[in-house]
C-alpha positions as a Python dict, from the first residue, in 0.01 Angstrom:
ca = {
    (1, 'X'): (0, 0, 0),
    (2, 'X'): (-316, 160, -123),
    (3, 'X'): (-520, -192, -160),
    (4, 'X'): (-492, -223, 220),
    (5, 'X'): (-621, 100, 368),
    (6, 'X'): (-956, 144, 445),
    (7, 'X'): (-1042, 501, 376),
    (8, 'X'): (-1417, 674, 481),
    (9, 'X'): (-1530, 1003, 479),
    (10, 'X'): (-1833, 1112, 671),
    (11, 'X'): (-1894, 759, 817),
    (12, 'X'): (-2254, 643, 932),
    (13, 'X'): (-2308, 416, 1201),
    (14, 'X'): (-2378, 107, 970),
    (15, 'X'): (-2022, 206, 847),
    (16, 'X'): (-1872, 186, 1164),
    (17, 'X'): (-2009, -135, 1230),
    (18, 'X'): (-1877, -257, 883),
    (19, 'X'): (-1519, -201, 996),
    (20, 'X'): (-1485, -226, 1334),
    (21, 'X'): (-1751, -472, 1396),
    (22, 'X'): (-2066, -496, 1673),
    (23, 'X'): (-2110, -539, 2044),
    (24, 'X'): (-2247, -880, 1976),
    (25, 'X'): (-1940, -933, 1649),
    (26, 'X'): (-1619, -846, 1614),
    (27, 'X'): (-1672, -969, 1242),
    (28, 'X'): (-1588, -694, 1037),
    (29, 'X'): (-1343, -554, 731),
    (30, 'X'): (-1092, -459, 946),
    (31, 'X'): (-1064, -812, 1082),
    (32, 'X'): (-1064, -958, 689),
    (33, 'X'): (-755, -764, 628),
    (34, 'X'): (-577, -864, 921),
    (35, 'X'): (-341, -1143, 909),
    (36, 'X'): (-286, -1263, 1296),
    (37, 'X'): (15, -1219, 1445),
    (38, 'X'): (168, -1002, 1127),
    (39, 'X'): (-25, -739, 1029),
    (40, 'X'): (11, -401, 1161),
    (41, 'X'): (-303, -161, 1189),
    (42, 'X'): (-290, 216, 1201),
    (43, 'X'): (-635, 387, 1345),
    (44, 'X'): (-681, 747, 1276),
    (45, 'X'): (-1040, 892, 1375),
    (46, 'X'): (-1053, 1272, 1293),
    (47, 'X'): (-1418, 1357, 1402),
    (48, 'X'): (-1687, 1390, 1691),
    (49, 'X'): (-1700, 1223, 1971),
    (50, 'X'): (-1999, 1266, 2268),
    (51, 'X'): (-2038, 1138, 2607),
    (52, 'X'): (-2334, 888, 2735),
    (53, 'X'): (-2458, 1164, 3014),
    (54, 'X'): (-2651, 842, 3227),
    (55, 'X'): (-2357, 642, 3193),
    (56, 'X'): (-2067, 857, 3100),
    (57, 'X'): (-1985, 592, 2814),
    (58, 'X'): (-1766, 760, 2526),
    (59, 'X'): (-1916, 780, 2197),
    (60, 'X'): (-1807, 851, 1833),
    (61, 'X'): (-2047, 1022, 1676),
    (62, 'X'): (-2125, 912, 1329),
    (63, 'X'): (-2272, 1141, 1029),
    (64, 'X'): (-2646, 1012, 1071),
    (65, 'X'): (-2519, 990, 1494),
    (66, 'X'): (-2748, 1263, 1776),
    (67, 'X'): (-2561, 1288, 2093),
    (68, 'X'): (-2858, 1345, 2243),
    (69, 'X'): (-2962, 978, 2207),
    (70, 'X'): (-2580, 878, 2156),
    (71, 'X'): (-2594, 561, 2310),
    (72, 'X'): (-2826, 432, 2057),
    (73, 'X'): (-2692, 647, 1773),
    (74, 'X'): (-2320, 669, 1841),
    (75, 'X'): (-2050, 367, 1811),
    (76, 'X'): (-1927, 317, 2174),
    (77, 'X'): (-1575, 368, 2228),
    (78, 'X'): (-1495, 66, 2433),
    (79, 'X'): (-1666, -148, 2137),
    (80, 'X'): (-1413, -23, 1939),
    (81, 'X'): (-1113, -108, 2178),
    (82, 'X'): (-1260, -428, 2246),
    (83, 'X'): (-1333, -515, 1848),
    (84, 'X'): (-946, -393, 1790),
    (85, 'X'): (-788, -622, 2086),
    (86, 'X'): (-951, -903, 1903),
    (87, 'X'): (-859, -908, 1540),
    (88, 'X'): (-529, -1065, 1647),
    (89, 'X'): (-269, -778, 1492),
    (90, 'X'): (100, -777, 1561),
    (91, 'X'): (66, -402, 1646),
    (92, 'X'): (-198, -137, 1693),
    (93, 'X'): (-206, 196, 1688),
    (94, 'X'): (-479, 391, 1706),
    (95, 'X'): (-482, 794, 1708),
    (96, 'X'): (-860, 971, 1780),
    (97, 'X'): (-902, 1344, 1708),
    (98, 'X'): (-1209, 1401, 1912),
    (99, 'X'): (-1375, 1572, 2187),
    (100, 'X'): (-1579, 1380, 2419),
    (101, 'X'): (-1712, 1695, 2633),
    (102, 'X'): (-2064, 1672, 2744),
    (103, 'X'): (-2338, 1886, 2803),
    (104, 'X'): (-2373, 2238, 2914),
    (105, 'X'): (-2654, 2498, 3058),
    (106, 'X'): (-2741, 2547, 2712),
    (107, 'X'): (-2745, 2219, 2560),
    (108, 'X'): (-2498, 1926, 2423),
    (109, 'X'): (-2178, 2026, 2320),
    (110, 'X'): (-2098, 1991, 1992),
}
């Protein structure tokens, strides 16, 4: 049903945090549409994705997102997994089409 997809192109990181919710929140749209224990949620990232090279932390990069300050630019991976195991869904499934490869002799890889 169209009314319950949440579509974005070209996402920023204040849009990320919209949906999915904060480190500190899991608040977010996604969680608004959810009905516990009946809804079903369908994930599907198509985009970049960067490591943390300190930490080694996964990353999506957003649109206005630098991987080479990712960890304060980038939605964290885990805060998305942890945001998702708490909106209280039926089922999830989530499908990411990213890289998270790191940095090379000449720079970031992206």
């Amino acid at each position: 049903m169209e009314g319950n997809i949440i579509f974005v192109e070209d996402a920023t990181l204040s849009k990320f945090n919209q949906i999915f919710g904060t480190n500190t929140s899991n608040r977010s749209q996604l969680k608004n549409y959810v009905k516990p224990g009946v809804s079903n949620v369908f994930v599907y990232y198509v985009g970049h994705g960067a490591p943390d090279l300190n930490t080694n932390d996964a990353y999506f990069v957003p649109v206005d997102g630098d991987p080479q300050y990712i960890s304060t630019s980038g939605y964290k991976l885990q805060q998305f997994y942890d945001n998702l195991a708490k909106i209280g869904a039926k089922k999830i499934t989530i499908v990411i089409d990213a890289c998270f490869s790191g940095d090379s002799a000449k720079g970031m890889l992206f």
